[in-house]
N, C-alpha and C positions, 0 to 999 in steps of 0.2 A: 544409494540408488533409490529414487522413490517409487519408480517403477515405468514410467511412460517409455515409450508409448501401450506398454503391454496390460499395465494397471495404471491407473489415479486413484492417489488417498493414500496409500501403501499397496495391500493383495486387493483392491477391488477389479476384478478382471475388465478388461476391456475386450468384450467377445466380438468386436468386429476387427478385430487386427488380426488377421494373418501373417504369418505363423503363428499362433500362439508360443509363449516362452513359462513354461513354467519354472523352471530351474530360478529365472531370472524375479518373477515375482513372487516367487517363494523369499530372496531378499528382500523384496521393496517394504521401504521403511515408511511409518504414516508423517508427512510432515508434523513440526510442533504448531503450527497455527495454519490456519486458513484466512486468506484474505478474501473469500470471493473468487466466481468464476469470473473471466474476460476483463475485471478490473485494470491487466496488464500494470503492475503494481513494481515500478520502474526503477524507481528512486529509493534509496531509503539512508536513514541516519539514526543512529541512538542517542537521544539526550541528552546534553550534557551535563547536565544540573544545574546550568549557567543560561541558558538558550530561553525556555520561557518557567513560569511559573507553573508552581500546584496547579493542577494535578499532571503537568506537563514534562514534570521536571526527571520524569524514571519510565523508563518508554522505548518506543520507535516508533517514528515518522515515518511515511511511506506518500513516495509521490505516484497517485494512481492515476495514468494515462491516460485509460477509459477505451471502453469497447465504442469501434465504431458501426459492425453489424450487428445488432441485434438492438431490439425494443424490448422491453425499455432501454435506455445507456446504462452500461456501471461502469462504476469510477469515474472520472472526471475531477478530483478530489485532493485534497491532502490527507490523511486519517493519521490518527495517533491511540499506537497499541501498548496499554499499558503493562510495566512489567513488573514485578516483585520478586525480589530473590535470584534476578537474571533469567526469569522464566514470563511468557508473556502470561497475562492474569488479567483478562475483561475484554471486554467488546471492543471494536471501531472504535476512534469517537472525531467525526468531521473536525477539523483543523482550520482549511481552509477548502472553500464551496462555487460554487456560481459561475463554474466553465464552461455550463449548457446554459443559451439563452430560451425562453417561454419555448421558441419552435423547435428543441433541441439541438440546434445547429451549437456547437463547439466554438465558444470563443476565446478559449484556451485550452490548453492541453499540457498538466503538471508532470514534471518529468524527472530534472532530479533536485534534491533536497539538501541541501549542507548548513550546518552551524555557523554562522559568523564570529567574530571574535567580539563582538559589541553585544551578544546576548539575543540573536535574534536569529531565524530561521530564513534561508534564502531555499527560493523554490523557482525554478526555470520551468518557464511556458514556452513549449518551441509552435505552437499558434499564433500566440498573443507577440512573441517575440518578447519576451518581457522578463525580468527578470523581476518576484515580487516577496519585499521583506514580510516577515509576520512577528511580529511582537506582542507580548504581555499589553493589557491594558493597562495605565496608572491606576493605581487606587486611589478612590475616592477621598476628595479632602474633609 
């Protein structure tokens, strides 16, 4: 239990909810990672070692939907959390971008994420309508 609606984070109390519940957030546990607030963080997939390259290859992907109330947007995005030891270990890091146009209007919205069998990461825009692969760049000859 991580404790909503009574706490977020684990025991941070949320003092506008009536009843309060302490019994209950005396369990609430702290998630292991935080994605962000409102990112709506939808989709997700682990790595497979096969999917893209370093530094991509030990991880989770996360297709993040994105906040449509509130300025600035968050999410809107792919992110890739990296992991060592089976524990998440570093920041975000942008995957795939550019779902909000200059006027912020959404012209996709990343939803869910899955591995191909060809090595390459597919990610559903139910905006865009689109289904869009993302692979490793070649290296350089």
């Amino acid at each position: 239990f991580y404790g909503w609606p009574y706490s977020y984070y684990g025991q941070h109390v949320d003092e506008r909810v009536k009843p309060q519940n302490p019994a209950l957030v005396a369990k609430a546990i702290a998630p292991d990672y935080a994605v962000g607030p409102h990112t709506a963080s939808l989709g997700l997939v682990f790595a497979d070692g096969k999917t893209l390259a370093a530094p991509f290859n030990e991880g989770l992907f996360i297709g993040q939907h994105g906040s449509w109330n509130r300025k600035p947007h968050s999410g809107y995005k792919v992110v890739f959390i990296p992991f060592s030891g089976g524990k998440p270990n570093g920041t975000p890091v942008d995957v795939l971008t550019g779902f909000l146009n200059k006027d912020e209007k959404a012209m996709g919205r990343p939803v869910g994420v899955v591995n191909d069998q060809r090595g390459g990461l597919l990610v559903a825009d139910d905006v865009g309508n689109k289904i869009w692969r993302v692979t490793s760049a070649k290296a350089a000859q």
